[in-house]
N, C-alpha and C positions, 0 to 999 in steps of 0.2 A: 504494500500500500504506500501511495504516496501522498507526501504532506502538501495541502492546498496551498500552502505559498512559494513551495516550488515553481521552479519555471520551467515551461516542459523543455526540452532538449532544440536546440536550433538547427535548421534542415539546411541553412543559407547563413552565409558572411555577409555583412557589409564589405567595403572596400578597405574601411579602416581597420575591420575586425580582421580578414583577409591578410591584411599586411602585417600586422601583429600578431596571426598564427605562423605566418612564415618567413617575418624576423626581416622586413625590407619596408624602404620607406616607402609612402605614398609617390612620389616624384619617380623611385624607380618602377613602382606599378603601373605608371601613364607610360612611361619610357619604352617597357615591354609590352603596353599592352601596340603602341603607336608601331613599334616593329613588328606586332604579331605575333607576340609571344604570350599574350597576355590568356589570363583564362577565359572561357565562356562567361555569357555575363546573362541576367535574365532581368528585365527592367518590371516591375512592379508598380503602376503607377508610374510617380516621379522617382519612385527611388531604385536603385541598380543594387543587384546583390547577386553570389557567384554561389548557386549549391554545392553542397559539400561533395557532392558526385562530380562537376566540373572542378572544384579545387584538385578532386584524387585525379583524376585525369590530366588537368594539367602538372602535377607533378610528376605523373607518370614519363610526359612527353617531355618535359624537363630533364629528368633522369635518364631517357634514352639518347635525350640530346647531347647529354656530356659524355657520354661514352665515345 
């Protein structure tokens, strides 16, 4: 059982949350996103947010990129 003032588990980043899961500044997330490297993004309204299925993904392609 869970306690009601939990907050249930997040399915999506923000951009800022994004970048403080993976330790890089906001300036370098426009940078990669402007070269194409950046993640999938899914616009909600006005505001932009990357599921956690697009973050794994794009690390994936990250990871295979540096090889």
């Amino acid at each position: 059982m869970t306690d009601a003032t939990e907050a249930p588990p997040t399915e999506a980043f923000t951009i800022p949350e994004f970048c403080t899961a993976y330790r890089f500044s906001r300036a370098m997330y426009f940078k990669e996103k402007r070269a194409g490297r950046g993640p999938r993004e899914l616009k909600v309204g006005r505001r932009v947010v990357i599921t956690k299925e697009a973050a794994a993904d794009w690390a994936h392609q990250r990871e295979a990129a540096a090889q």
